[in-house]
PLY file of the C-alpha trace (Angstrom):
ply
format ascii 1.0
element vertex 314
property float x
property float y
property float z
element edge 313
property int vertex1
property int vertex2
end_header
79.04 159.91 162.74
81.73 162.04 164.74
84.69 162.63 163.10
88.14 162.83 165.31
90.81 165.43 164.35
94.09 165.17 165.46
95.40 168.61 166.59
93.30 170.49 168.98
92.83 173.65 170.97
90.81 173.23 174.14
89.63 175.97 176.45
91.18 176.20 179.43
89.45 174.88 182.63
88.30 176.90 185.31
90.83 177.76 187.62
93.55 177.00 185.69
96.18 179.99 184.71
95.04 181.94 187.49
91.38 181.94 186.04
88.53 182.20 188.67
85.85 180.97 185.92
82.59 179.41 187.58
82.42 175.69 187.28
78.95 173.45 187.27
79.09 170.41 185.98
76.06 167.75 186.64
75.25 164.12 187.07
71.80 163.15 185.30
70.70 159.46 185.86
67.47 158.31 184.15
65.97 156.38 187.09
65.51 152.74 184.97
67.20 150.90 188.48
69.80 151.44 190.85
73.41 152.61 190.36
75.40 150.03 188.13
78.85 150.31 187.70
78.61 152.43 184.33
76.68 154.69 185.99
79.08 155.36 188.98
81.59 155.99 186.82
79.84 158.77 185.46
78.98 160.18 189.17
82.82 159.76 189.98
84.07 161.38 186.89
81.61 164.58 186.59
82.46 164.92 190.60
86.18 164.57 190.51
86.17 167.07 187.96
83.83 169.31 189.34
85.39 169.06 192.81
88.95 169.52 192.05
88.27 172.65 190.44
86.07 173.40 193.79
83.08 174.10 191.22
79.41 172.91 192.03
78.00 169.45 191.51
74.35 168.76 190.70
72.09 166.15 190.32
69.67 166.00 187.69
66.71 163.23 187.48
65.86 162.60 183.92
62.37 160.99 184.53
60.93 161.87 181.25
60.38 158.34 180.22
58.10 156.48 182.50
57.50 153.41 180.39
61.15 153.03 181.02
61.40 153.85 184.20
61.40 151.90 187.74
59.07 153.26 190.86
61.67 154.46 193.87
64.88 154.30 191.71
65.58 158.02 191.58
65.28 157.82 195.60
67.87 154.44 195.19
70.32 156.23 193.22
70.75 159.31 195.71
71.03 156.72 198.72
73.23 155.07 197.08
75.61 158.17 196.10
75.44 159.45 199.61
76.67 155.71 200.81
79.64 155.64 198.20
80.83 159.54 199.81
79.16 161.92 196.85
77.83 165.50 198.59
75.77 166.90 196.07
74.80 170.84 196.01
71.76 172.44 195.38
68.64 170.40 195.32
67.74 167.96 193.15
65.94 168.86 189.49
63.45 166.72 188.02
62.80 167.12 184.54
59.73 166.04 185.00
58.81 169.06 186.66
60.43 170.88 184.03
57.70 170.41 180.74
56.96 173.87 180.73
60.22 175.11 180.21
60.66 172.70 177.38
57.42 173.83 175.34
58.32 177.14 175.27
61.72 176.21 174.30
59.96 174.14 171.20
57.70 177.13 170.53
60.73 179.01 170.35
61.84 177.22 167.46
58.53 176.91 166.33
58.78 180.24 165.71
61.88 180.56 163.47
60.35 178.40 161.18
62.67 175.29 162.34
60.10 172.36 163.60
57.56 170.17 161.49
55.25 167.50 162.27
57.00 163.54 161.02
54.29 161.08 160.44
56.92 158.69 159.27
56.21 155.01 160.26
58.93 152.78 162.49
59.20 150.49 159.32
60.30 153.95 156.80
62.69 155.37 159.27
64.37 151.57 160.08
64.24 151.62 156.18
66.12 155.09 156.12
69.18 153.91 158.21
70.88 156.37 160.29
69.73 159.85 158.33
66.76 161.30 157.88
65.85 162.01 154.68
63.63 165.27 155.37
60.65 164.00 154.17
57.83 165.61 155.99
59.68 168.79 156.29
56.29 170.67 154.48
54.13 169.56 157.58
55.08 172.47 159.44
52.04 173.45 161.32
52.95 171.70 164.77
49.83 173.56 166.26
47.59 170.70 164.27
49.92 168.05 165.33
47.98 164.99 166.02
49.41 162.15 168.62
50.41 159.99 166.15
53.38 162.73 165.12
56.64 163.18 166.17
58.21 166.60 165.96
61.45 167.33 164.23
64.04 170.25 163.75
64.97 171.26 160.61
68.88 170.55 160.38
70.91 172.70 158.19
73.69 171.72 155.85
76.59 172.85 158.42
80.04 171.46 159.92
79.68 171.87 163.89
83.15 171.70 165.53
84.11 171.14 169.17
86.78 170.17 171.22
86.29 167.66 173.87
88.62 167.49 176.73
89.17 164.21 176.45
88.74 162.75 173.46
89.81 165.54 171.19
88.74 167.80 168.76
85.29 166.31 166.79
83.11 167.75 164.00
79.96 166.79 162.68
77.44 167.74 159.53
74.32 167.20 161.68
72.20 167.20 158.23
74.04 165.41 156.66
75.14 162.50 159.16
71.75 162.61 161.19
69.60 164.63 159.68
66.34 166.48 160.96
65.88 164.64 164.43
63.25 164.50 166.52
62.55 166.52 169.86
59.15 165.72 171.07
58.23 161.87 170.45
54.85 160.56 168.56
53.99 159.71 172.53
54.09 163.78 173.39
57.15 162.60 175.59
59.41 165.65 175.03
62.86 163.69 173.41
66.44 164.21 175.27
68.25 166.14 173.09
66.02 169.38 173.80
65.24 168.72 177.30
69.39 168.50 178.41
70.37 171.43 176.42
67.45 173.69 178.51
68.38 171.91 181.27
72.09 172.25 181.34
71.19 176.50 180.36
68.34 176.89 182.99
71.49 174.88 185.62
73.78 177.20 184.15
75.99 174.33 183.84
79.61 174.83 182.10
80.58 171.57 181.99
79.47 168.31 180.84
81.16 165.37 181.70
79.68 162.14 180.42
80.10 158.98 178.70
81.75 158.30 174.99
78.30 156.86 173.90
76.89 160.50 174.36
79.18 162.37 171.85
77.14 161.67 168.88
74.96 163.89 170.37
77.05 166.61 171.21
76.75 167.93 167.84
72.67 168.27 168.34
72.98 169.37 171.46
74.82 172.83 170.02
72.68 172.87 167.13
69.81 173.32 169.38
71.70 175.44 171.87
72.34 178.28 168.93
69.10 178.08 167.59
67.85 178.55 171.12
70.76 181.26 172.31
72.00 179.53 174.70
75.53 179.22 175.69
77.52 175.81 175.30
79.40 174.44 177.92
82.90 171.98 177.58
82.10 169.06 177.02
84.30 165.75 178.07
83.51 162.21 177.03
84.78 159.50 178.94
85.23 155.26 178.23
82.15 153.29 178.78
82.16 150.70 180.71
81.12 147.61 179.04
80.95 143.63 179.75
83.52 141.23 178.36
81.60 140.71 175.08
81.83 144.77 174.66
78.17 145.06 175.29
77.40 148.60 177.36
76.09 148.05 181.25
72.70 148.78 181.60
69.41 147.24 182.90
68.98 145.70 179.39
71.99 143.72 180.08
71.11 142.82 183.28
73.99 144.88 184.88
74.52 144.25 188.96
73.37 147.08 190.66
76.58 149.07 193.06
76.93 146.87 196.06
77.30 149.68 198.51
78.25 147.33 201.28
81.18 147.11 199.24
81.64 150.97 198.89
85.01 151.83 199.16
86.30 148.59 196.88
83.60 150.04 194.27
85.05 153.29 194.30
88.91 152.23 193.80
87.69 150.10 191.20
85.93 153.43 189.25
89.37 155.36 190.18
91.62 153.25 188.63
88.92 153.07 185.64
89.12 156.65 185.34
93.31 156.75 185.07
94.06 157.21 188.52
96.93 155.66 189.91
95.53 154.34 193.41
97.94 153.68 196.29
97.14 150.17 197.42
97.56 151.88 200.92
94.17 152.98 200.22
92.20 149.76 199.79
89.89 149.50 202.96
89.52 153.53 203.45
86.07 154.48 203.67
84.86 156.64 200.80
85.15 160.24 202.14
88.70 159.71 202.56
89.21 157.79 199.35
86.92 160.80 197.43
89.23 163.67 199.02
92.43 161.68 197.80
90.73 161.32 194.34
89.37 165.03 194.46
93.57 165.94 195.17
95.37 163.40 192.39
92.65 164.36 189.73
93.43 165.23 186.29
91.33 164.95 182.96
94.40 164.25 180.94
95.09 160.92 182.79
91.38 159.80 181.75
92.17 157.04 178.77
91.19 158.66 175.48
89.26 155.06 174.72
85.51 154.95 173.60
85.10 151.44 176.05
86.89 149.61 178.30
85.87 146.06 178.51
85.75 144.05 182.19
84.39 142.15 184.95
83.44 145.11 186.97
81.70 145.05 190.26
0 1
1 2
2 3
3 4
4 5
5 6
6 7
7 8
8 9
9 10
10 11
11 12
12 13
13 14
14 15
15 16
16 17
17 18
18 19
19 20
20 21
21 22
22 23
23 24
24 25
25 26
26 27
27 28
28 29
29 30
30 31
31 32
32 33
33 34
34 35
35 36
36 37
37 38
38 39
39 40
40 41
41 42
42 43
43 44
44 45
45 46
46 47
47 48
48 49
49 50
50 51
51 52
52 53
53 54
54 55
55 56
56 57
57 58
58 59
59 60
60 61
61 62
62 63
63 64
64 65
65 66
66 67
67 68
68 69
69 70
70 71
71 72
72 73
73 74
74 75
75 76
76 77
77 78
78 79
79 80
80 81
81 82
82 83
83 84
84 85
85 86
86 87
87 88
88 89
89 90
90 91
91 92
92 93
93 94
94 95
95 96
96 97
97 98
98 99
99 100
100 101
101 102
102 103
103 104
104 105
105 106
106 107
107 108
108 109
109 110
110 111
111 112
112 113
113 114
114 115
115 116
116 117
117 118
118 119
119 120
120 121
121 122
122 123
123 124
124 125
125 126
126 127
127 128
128 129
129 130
130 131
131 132
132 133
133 134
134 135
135 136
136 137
137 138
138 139
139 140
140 141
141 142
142 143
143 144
144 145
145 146
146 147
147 148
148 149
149 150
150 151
151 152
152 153
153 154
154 155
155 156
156 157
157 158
158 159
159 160
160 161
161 162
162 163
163 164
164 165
165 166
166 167
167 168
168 169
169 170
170 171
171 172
172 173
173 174
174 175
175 176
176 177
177 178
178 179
179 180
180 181
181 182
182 183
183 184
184 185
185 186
186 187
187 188
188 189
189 190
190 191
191 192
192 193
193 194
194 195
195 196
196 197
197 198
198 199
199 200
200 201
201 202
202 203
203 204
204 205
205 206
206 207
207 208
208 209
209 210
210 211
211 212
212 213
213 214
214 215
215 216
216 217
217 218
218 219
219 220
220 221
221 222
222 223
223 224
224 225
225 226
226 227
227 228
228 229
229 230
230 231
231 232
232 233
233 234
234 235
235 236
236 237
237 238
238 239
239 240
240 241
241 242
242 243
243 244
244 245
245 246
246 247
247 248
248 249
249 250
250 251
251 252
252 253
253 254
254 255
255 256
256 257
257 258
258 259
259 260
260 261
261 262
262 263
263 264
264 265
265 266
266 267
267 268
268 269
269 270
270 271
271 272
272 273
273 274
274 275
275 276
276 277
277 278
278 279
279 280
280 281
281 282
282 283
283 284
284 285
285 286
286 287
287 288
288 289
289 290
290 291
291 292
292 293
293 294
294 295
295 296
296 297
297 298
298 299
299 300
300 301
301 302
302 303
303 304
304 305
305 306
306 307
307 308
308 309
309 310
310 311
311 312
312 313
C-alpha cells in the first residue's frame, strides 16, 4: 500500500523559476487494442505536460507480453494519435527490441547478491495475499534457473519516499507492503517493473506522467532504479478513468476503442477530464488547434488530485 502525507515539497518543474532543466516525459501503451479513452487520457496528459514546458515527447511500445497482445495494434495506436493532433519526437522504442538491455540490467543485480530463483506455485502466492513472504530467498543461483522459475529481488526493510506532483507526497516499505517481487516471469518474459525503469534511464526520461493505478509501483520502480544507479525522474499520477460501476477501461472490460472520426469531441472530453476549463467556443476545432490551446492553458495543479473519475466516456 501507498501511504499519502499531507505536507509536501515537490521539485520544481523544468522551466519554471527561470530554470532551463531538460524535460522528457513518455507515453508507453502495451499494444492489447486500439486507443480507449483511458488510454488517451494518458497520451493527452504526459503531452500537455511535456509540451507546455516545450520538453520532448516519446513513444514507447511495451510489447513484452505477446499472449496479451493484439497483431497491428501498436501500428493502430500511432494512427490513431497522429489523427487526434499528437506529434511525437524521436522514433518509436520497442521494448521488445530492448531484451538485451534488460539481462544485463538483471545480471547487474545478480551480481550484488539481490535476485533468487521463486518456485512458488499460483495457489501459495494467492494463499500469501499481497506480500511475499521471502520464501525462496536461499535459491539464489539464477544461472540454474529452470523455466518453471520466476526471478525475484530481494527487498530490503526500508521507507521509500516521493513526492508526486499531483497526488502528493507518498511513502512506501516495499518489504514490508510488497515484498520481494518478481522481475523476470516463470515464462522468461522479463516483468514491467525492471523493463520501465531501464527504459525510462536508457530514454533519459525526467518525467513520468501516468495513471493513479501505477503509483503502487512507483515505490519498486526506485528501489530498482538505486540498486541499478540510475537516476529517478518526477513522477505524476493522474485519475483513471473508469466506467459507471468504477471498473478501470480496458480491453477486459470491453472498453470502445477512440472514435477518431470524432477527434476533436474526444479530445475536449479528455481536457475537461484533465481540469481544464474548455471554452465552449472551442467545440468543433480540429485537434491541432484544440492541442495548442491545451498546450497554452496547461497546468498540473488544475489536474483533480482523485485516484478515479467515474463516467460515460466516449
Amino acid at each position: 500500500m501507498i501511504f499519502n502525507e499531507s505536507s509536501l515539497e515537490l521539485p520544481n518543474p523544468p522551466g519554471s523559476n527561470g530554470s532551463n532543466h531538460l524535460y522528457i516525459g513518455r507515453f508507453a501503451p502495451s499494444p492489447t487494442g486500439p486507443l480507449h479513452f483511458g488510454s488517451l487520457v494518458a497520451a493527452l496528459a504526459s503531452y500537455l505536460d511535456a509540451k507546455s514546458k516545450t520538453g520532448t515527447w516519446l513513444i514507447r511500445i511495451e510489447d513484452l507480453d505477446p499472449p496479451r497482445e493484439s497483431v497491428g495494434a501498436a501500428e493502430i495506436i500511432l494512427e490513431q494519435l497522429q489523427t487526434l493532433g499528437f506529434v511525437w519526437d524521436g522514433e518509436v522504442l520497442y521494448q521488445s527490441s530492448r531484451l538485451e538491455a534488460y539481462e544485463t540490467s538483471l545480471q547487474q543485480l545478480n551480481a550484488q547478491g539481490l535476485c533468487f530463483c521463486c518456485n512458488c506455485t499460483r495457489p501459495r502466492i494467492q494463499a500469501l495475499g499481497t506480500v511475499y513472504d521471502g520464501h525462496c530467498r536461499a535459491n539464489k543461483n539464477i544461472l540454474e534457473r529452470s523455466e518453471q522459475h520466476a526471478i525475484r529481488i530481494q527487498t530490503a526493510n526500508q521507507t521509500i519516499r516521493f513526492g508526486d506532483l499531483i497526488q502528493g507526497k507518498h511513502h512506501q516499505n516495499i518489504e514490508l507492503d510488497v515484498g520481494d517481487f518478481v522481475i523476470k516471469r516463470k515464462d522468461n518474459l522479463f516483468a514491467y517493473q525492471l523493463a520501465v525503469v531501464v527504459d525510462d534511464a536508457f530514454q533519459n526520461v525526467t518525467d513520468v506522467v501516468r495513471g493513479f493505478d501505477l503509483i503502487d509501483s512507483t515505490a519498486r520502480q526506485i528501489y530498482l532504479q538505486q540498486q541499478l544507479f540510475l537516476p529517478t525522474p518526477r513522477y505524476a499520477h493522474f485519475p483513471v478513468a473508469t466506467n459507471t460501476a468504477g471498473e478501470k477501461l480496458s480491453k477486459q472490460q470491453h472498453a470502445s476503442g477512440i472514435n477518431v472520426s470524432r477527434s476533436s469531441e474526444c479530445l475536449l472530453q479528455a481536457m475537461k477530464f484533465l481540469g481544464l476549463n474548455v471554452d465552449p467556443v472551442l467545440t468543433g476545432e480540429p485537434p491541432k488547434v484544440l492541442m495548442n490551446w491545451a498546450i497554452s492553458q496547461w497546468d498540473i495543479q488544475n489536474v483533480p488530485k482523485l485516484a478515479t473519475i467515474s463516467g460515460n466516456w466516449i
